[in-house]
KOLLODREN-876169 format. One record per residue (C-alpha): x, y, z; residue number from 0; residue in three letters. Coordinates in steps of 0.1 Angstrom, whole numbers, plus 5000, padded with zeros to 4 digits. Each point is the difference from the previous one (the first is absolute). Example, Ala and Ser with C-alpha at 12.3 -4.5 7.8 and 13.67 -1.06 7.14 Angstrom:
REM residues 2
(atom (5123, 4955, 5078), 0, ALA)
(atom (5014, 5034, 4993), 1, SER)
//
This chain:
REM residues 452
(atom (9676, 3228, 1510), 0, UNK)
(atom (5018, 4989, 4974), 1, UNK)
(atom (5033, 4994, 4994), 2, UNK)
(atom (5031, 4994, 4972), 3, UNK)
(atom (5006, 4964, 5001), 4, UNK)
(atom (5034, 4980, 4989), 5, UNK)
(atom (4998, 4982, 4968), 6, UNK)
(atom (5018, 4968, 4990), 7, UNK)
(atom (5037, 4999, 5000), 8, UNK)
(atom (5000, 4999, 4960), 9, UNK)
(atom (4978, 5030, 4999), 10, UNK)
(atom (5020, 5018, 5029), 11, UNK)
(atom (5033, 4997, 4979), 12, UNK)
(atom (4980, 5014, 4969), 13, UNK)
(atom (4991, 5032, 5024), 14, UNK)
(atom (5033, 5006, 5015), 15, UNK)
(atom (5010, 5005, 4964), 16, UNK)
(atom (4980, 5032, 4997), 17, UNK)
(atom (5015, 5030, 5014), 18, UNK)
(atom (4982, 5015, 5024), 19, UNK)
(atom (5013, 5036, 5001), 20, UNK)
(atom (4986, 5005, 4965), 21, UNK)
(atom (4973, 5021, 5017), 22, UNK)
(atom (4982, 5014, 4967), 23, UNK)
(atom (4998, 4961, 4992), 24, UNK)
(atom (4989, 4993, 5032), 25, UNK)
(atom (4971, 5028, 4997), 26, UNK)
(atom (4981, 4981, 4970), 27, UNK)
(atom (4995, 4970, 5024), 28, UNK)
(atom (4972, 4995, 5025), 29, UNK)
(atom (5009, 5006, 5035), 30, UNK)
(atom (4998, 4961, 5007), 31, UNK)
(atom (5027, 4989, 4974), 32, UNK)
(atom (5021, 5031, 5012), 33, UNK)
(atom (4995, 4978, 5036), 34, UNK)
(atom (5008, 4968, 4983), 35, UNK)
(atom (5033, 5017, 4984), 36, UNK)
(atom (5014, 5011, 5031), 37, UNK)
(atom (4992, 4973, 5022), 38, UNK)
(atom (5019, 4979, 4978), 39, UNK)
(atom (5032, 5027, 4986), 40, UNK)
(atom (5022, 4992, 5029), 41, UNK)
(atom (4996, 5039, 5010), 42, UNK)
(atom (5009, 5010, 5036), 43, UNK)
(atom (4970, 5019, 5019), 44, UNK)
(atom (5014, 5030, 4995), 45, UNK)
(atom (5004, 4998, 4964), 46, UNK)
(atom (4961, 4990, 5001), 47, UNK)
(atom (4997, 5027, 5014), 48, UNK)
(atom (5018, 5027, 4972), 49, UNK)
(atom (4984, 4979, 4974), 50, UNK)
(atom (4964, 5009, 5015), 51, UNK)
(atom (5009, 5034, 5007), 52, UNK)
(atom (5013, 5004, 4966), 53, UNK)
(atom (4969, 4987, 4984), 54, UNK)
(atom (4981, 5020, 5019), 55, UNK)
(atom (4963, 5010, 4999), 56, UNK)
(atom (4970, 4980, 5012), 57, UNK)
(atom (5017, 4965, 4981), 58, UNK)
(atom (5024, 5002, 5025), 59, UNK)
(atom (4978, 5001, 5029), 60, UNK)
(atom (4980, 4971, 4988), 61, UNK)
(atom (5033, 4981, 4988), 62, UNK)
(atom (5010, 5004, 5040), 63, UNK)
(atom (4963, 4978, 5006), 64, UNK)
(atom (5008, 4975, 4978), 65, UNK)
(atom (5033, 4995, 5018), 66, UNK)
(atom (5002, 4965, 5026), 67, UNK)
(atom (4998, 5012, 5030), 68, UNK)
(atom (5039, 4988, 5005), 69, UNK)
(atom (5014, 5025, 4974), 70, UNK)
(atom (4973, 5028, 5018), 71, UNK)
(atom (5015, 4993, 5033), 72, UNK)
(atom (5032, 5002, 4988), 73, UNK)
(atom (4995, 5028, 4982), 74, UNK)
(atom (4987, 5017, 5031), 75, UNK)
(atom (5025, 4992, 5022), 76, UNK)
(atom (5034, 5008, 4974), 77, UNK)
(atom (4982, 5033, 4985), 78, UNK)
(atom (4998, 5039, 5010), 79, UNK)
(atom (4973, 5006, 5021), 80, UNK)
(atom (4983, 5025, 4984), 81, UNK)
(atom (5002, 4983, 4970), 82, UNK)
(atom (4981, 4970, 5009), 83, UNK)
(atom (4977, 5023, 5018), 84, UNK)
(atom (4981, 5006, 4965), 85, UNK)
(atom (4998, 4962, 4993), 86, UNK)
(atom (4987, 4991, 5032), 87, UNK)
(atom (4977, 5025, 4999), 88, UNK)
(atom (4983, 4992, 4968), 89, UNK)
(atom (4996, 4964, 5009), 90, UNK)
(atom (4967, 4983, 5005), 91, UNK)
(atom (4993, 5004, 5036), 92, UNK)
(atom (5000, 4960, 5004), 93, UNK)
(atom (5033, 4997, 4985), 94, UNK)
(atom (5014, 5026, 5017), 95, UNK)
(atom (4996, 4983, 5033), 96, UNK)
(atom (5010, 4966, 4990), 97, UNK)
(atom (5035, 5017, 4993), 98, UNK)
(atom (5002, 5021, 5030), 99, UNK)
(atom (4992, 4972, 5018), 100, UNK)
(atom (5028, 4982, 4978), 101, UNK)
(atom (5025, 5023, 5008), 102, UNK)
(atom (5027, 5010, 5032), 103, UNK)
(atom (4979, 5018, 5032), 104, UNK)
(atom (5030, 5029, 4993), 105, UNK)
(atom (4996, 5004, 4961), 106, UNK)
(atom (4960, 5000, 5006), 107, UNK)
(atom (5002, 5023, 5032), 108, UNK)
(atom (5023, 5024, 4982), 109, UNK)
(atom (4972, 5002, 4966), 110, UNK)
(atom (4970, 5001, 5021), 111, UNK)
(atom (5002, 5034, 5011), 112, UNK)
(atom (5007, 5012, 4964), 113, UNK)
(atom (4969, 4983, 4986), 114, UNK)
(atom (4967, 5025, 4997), 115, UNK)
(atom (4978, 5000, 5032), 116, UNK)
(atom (4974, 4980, 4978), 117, UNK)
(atom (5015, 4973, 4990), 118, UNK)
(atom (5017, 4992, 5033), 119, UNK)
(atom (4965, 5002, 5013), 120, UNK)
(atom (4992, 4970, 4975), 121, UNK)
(atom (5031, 4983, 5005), 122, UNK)
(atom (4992, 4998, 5039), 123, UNK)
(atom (4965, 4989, 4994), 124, UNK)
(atom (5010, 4976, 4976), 125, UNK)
(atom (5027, 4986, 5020), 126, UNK)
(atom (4980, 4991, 5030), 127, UNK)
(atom (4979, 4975, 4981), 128, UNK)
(atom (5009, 4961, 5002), 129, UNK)
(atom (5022, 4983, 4974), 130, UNK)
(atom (4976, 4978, 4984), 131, UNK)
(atom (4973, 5017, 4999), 132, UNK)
(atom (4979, 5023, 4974), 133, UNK)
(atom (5011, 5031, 5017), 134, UNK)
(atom (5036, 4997, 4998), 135, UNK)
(atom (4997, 4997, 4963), 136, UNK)
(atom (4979, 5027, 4989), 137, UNK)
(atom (5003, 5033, 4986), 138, UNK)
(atom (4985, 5034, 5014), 139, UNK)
(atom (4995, 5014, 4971), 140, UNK)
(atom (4972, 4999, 4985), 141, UNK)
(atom (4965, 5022, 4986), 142, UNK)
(atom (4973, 5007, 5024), 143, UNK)
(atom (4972, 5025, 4995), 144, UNK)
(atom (4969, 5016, 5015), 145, UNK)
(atom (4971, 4982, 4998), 146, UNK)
(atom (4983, 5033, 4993), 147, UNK)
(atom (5016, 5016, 4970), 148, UNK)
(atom (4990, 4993, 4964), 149, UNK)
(atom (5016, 4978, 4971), 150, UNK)
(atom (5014, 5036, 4988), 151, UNK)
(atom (5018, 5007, 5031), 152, UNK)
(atom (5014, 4969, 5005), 153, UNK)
(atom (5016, 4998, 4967), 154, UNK)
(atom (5019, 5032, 5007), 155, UNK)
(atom (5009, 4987, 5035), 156, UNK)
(atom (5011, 4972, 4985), 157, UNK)
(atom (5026, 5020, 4978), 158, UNK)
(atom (5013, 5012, 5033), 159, UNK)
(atom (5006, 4970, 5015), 160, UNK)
(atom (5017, 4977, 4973), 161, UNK)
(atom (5033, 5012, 4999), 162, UNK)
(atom (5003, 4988, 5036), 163, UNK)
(atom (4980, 4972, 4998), 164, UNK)
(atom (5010, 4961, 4997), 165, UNK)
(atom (4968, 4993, 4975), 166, UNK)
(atom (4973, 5022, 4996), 167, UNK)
(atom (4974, 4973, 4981), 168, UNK)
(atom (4983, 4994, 5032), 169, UNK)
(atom (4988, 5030, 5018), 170, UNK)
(atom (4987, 4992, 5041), 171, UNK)
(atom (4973, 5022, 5012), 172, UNK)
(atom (5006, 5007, 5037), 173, UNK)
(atom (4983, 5024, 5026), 174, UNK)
(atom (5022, 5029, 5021), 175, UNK)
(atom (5011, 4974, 5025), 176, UNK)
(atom (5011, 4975, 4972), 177, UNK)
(atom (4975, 4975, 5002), 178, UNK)
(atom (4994, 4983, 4968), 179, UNK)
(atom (4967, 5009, 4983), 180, UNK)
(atom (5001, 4982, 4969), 181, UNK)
(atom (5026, 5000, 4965), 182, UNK)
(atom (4994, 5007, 4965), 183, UNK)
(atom (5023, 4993, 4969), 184, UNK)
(atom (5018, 5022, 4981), 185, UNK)
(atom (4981, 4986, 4968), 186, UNK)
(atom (4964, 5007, 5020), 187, UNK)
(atom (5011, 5039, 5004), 188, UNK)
(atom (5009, 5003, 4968), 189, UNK)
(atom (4963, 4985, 4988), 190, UNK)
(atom (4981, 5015, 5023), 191, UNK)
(atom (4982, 5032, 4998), 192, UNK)
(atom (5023, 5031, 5008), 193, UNK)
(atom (4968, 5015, 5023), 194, UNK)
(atom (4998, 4967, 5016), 195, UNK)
(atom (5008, 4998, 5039), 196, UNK)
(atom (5028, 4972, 5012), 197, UNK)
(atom (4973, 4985, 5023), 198, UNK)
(atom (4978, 4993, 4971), 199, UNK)
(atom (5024, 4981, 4982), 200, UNK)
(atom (5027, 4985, 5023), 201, UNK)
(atom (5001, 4967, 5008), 202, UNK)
(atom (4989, 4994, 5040), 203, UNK)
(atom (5004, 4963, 5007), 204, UNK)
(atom (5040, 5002, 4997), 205, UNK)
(atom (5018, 4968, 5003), 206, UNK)
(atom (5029, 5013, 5022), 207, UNK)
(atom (5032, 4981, 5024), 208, UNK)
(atom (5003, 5005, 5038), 209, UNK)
(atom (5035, 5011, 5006), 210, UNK)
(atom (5013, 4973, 5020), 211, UNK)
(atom (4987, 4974, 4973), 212, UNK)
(atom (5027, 4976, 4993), 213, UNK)
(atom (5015, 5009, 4963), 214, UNK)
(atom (4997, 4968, 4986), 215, UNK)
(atom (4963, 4997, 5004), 216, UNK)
(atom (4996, 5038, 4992), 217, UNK)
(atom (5022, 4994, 4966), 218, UNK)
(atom (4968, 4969, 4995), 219, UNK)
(atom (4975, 5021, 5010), 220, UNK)
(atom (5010, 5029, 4966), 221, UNK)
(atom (5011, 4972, 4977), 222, UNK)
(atom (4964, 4988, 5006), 223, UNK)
(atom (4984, 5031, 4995), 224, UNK)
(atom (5025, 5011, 4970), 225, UNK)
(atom (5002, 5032, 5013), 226, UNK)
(atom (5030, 5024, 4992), 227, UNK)
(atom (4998, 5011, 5037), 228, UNK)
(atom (4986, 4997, 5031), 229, UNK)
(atom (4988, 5019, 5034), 230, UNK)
(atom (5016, 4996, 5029), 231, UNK)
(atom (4979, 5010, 5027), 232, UNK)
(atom (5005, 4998, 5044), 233, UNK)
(atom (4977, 4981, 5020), 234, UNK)
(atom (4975, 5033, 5000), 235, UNK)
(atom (5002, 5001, 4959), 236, UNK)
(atom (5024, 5030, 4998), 237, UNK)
(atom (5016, 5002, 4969), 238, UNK)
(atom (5039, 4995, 5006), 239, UNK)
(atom (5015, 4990, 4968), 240, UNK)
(atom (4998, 4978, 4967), 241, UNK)
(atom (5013, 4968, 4990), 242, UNK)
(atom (5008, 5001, 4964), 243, UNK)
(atom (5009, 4973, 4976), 244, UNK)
(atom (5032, 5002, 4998), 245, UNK)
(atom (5003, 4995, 5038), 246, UNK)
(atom (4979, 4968, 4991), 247, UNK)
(atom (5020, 4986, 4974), 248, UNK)
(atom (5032, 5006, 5023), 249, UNK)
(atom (4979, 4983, 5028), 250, UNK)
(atom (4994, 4972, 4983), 251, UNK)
(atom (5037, 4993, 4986), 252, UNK)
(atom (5011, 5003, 5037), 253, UNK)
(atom (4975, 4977, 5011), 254, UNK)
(atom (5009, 4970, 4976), 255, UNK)
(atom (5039, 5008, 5001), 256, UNK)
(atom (4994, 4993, 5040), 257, UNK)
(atom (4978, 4969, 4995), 258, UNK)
(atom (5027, 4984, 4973), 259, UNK)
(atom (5029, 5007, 5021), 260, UNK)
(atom (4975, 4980, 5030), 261, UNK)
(atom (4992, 4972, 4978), 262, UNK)
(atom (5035, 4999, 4994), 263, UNK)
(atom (5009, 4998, 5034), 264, UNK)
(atom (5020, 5033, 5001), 265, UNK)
(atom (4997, 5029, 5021), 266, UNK)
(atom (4984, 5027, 4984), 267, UNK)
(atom (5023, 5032, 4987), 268, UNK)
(atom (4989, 5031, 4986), 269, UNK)
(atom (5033, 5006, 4987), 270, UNK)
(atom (5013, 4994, 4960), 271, UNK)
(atom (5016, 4968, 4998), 272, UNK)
(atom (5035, 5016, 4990), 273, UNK)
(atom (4990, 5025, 5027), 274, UNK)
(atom (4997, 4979, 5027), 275, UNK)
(atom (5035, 4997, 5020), 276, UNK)
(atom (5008, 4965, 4997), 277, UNK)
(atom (5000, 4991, 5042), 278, UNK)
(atom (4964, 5012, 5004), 279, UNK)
(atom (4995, 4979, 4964), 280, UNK)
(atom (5017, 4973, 5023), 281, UNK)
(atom (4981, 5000, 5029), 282, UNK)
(atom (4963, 5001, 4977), 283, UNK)
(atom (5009, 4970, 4987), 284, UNK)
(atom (5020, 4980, 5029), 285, UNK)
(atom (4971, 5007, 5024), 286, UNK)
(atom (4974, 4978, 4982), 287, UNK)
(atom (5027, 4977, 4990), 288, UNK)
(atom (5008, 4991, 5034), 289, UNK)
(atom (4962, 4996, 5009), 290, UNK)
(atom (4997, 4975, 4970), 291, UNK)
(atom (5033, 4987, 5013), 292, UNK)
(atom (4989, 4987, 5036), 293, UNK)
(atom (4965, 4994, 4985), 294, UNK)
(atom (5014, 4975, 4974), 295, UNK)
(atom (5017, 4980, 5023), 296, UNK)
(atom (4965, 4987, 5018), 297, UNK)
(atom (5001, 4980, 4968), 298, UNK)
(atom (5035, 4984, 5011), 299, UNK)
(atom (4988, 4997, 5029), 300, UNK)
(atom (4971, 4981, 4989), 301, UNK)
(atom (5013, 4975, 4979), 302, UNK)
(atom (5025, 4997, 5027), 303, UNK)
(atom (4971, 4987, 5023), 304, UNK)
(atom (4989, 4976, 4973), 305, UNK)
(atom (5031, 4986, 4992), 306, UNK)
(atom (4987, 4964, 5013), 307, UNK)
(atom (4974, 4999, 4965), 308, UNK)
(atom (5031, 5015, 4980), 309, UNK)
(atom (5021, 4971, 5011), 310, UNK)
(atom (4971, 4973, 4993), 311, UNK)
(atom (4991, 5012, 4965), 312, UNK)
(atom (5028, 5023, 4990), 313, UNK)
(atom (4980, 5009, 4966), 314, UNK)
(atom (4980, 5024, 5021), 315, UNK)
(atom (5027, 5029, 4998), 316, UNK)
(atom (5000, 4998, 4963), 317, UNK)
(atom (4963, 5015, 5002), 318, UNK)
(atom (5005, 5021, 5022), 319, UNK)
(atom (5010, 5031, 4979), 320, UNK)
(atom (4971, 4992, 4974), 321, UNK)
(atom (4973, 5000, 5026), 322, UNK)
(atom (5015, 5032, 5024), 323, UNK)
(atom (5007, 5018, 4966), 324, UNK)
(atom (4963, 4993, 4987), 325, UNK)
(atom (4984, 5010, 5031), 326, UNK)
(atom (5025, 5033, 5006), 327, UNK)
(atom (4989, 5014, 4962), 328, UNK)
(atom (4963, 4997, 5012), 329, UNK)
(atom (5004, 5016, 5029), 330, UNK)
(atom (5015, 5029, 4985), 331, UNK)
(atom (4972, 4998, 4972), 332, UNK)
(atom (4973, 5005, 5022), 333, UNK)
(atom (5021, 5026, 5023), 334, UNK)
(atom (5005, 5020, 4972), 335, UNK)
(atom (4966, 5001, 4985), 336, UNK)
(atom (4980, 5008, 5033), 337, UNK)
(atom (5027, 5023, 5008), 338, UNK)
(atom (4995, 5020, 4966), 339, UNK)
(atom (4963, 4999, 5005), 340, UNK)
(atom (5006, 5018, 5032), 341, UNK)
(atom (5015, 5024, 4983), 342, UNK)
(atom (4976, 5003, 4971), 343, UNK)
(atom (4973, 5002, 5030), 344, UNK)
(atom (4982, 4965, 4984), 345, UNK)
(atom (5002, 4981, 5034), 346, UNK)
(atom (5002, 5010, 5036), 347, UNK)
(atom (5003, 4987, 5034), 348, UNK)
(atom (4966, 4994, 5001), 349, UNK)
(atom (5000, 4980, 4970), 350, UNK)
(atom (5018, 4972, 5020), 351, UNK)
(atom (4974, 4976, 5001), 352, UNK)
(atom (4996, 5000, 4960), 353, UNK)
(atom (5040, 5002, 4997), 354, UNK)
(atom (4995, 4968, 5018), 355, UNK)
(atom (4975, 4982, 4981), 356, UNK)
(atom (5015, 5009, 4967), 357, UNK)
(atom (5035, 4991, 5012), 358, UNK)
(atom (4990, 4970, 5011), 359, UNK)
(atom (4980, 4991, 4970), 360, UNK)
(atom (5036, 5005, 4976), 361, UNK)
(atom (5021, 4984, 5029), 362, UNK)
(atom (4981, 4966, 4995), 363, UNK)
(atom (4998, 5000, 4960), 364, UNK)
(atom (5036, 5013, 4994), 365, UNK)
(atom (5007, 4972, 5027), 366, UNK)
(atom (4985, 4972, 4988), 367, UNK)
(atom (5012, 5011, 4964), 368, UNK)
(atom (5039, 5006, 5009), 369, UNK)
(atom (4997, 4968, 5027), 370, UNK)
(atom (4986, 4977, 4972), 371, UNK)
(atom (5031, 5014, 4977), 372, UNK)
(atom (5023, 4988, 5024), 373, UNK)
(atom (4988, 4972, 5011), 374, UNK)
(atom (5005, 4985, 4962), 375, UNK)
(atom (5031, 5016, 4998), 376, UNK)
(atom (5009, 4983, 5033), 377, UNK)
(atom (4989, 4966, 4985), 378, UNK)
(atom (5009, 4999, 4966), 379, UNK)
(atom (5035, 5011, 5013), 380, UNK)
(atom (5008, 4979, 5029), 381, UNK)
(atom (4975, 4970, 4999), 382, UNK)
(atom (4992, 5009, 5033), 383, UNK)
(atom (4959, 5000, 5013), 384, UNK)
(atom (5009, 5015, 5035), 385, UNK)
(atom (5024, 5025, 4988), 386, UNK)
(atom (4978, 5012, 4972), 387, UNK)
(atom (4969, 5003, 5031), 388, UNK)
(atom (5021, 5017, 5023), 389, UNK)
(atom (5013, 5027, 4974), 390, UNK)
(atom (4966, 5001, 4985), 391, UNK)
(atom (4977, 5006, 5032), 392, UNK)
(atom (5030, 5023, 5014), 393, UNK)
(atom (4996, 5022, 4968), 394, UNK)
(atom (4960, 5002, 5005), 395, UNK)
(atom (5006, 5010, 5039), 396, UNK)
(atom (5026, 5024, 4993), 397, UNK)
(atom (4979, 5017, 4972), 398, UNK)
(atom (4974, 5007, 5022), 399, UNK)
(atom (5021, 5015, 5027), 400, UNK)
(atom (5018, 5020, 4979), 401, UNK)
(atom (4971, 5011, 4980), 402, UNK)
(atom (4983, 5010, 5033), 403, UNK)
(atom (5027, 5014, 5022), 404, UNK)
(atom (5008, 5025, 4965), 405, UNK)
(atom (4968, 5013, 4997), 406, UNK)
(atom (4993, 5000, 5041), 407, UNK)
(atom (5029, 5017, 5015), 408, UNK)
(atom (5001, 5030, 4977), 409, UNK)
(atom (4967, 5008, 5011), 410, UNK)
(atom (5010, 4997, 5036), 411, UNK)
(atom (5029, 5023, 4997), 412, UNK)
(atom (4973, 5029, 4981), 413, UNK)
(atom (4982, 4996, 5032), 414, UNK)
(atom (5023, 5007, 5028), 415, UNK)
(atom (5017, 5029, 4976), 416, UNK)
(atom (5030, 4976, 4986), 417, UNK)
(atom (5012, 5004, 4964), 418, UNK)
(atom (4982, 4970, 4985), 419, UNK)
(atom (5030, 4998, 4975), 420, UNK)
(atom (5022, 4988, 5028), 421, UNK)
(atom (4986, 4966, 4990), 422, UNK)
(atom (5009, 4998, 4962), 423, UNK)
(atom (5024, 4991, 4988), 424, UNK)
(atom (5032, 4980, 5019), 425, UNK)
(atom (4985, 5004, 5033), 426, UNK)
(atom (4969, 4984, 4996), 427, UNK)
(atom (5022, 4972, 4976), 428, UNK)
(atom (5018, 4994, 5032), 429, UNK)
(atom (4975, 4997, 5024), 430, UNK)
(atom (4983, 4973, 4979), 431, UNK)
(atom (5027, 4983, 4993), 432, UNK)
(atom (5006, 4992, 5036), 433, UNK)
(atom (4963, 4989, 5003), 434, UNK)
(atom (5002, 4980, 4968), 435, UNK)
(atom (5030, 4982, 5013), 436, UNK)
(atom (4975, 4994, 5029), 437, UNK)
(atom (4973, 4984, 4985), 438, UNK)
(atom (5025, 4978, 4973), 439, UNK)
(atom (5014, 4986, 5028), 440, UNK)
(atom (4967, 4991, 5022), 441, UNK)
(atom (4985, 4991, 4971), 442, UNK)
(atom (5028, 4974, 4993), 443, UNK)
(atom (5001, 4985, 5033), 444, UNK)
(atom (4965, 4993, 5006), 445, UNK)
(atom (5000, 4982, 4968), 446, UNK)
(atom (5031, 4980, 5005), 447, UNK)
(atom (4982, 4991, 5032), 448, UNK)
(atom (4970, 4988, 4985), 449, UNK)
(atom (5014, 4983, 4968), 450, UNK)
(atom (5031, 4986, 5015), 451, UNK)
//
């Protein structure tokens, strides 16, 4: 599903210089940078549109695929009809749907009926699946065979099929009520006897995706495997589509666009950033800023409580931002790393205990490490033994809070089906800061108490 994306301003000014009604120009190019050139040549839909039709042929078809889905929906919605009929119809059956789904009920309820009785029978099967999961992403077509034909056969079958097919490397072997039987490459037919039955040399034990698999550990699952596509099968092993790489690789962007915009404490957007209209761009961003807002002000409120140490030792606030600050980058160290091994699949919620153990471990040397820094920095700066303790033992308490509560509460979200990434980033910053302020200040008064 992929799709044209929007270079950098210098490079977009550079594009908008080539004209893009210079269609025998235009022809040379591969349908992708025909995409890129009029995403970014200030061309209405409809003269997208022309420009297509003029080019013409099968480029023009895939050019339409490479299109964001924006310019397709817009397309779709300013053009003829009848025209966009052929585009729509020689879309990838995953794609389609995604714009259909994109577009107005009334443009899509007055195309529908136009569209060939087979692929509207794809595009309602397809469009029943869940958003998320491995069968709202993948493609119908694909090659299956007869387990009972020979290597001969099959070849020739083969020649039938491509023209219609999405990838025709992999080749699923399935009974008459679909079930999958087994798979063999198309590098395996090729080098296999032409006498030689499918069943003899297909591949049984097929590594295949259940349907309502979630995408993200489906995308895992063929990076793993480094397969070019795979299965995706119902909970009685029918074959139902394919997951290619492509899909993958699209999968995967999506996935790390949404956990950056998390750890950045904005609300994910699909949308291109020059795309997006700027009050829903508003609203992404005030929404966590608020959060962060209220959340913040615990640490007002804190020092507010403990405004009695303040007043007897007013060097105490001068620390304050070294040891919150130094404690708030730790926490966000740890949240990001056990947040990106989630990802990668390294750790799970059952690898709490050992999280814990590990964290712990690094909590107490980066601790005692950072504390000991301070506490001469303290000293050597001030002359002062109890100021220098305080910040010193503050810094080694905080270190091990943060360090734990980054590495922890990740793994607590992944459990109860929270985006760990909620806790990169400023969010988790702010939520330690608040307990660092905490611990600063009890730390302070139980020392003043004992060394007054």
């Amino acid at each position: 599903m992929s799709a044209a994306t929007r270079p950098d301003p210098e490079t977009a000014s550079t594009c908008r210089m080539i004209e893009p009604h210079d269609v025998e120009s235009l022809r040379e190019l591969h349908p992708a940078d025909i995409a890129e050139q009029l995403e970014n040549s200030g061309l209405s839909p409809l003269d997208i549109i022309e420009t297509l039709v003029r080019i013409g042929n099968h480029k023009a078809l895939e050019t339409f695929e490479q299109l964001s889905i924006e310019t397709q929906e817009a397309c779709l919605e300013a053009g003829n009809t009848r025209t966009m009929l052929k585009f729509i119809e020689n879309m990838e059956p995953d794609d389609r749907v995604d714009l259909l789904k994109a577009v107005d009920t009334d443009i899509r309820e007055a195309i529908m009926p136009l569209i060939a009785q087979a692929e509207r029978n794809e595009i309602r099967r397809l469009w029943d699946y869940e958003e998320g999961t491995a069968g709202a992403v993948m493609t119908t077509e694909y090659c299956s065979l007869a387990a009972d034909i020979s290597v001969r056969e099959a070849l020739e079958g083969l020649r039938l099929q491509a023209p219609n097919k999405e990838t025709i490397y992999y080749v699923y072997i399935t009974d008459g009520t679909r079930h999958l039987l087994g798979m063999v490459s198309l590098r395996d037919l090729i080098m296999s006897k032409p006498q030689a039955r499918l069943a003899d040399v297909m591949e049984v034990n097929v590594i295949s995706i259940r349907h309502d698999q979630d995408v993200e550990s489906a995308a895992a699952q063929i990076q793993k495997y480094d397969f070019l596509a795979m299965p995706v099968v119902d909970h009685e092993n029918r074959l139902l589509g394919i997951i290619t790489v492509d899909d993958v690789i699209d999968i995967i962007e999506a996935e790390n666009t949404e956990d950056f915009q998390r750890i950045s404490a904005v609300v994910p957007f699909e949308e291109e950033y020059f795309r997006r209209p700027m009050p829903r761009l508003f609203w992404s961003r005030f929404c966590w800023l608020a959060i962060l807002l209220f959340t913040s002000l615990l640490s007002t409120t804190i020092m507010e409580w403990n405004a009695p140490q303040l007043q007897q030792m007013v060097a105490l606030a001068f620390f304050i931002p070294m040891v919150v600050g130094t404690c708030g980058n730790a926490a966000t160290q740890s949240a990001t790393m056990v947040v990106r091994a989630l990802a990668l699949g390294e750790v799970c919620p059952r690898d709490s205990l050992r999280v814990f153990g590990r964290e712990l471990l690094m909590g107490l040397a980066l601790g005692v490490a950072l504390g000991l820094m301070a506490y001469f920095r303290v000293f050597l700066q001030d002359r002062h033994l109890l100021l220098a303790g305080i910040v010193g033992i503050s810094l080694l308490a905080t270190m091990l809070l943060a360090n734990l509560g980054g590495a922890l509460i990740p793994l607590v979200l992944k459990r109860i089906n929270l985006d760990p990434a909620l806790t990169a980033g400023p969010v988790m910053a702010t939520i330690i800061d608040a307990l660092g302020i905490t611990i600063y200040f009890q730390v302070a008064a139980s020392m003043m108490r004992a060394f007054h």
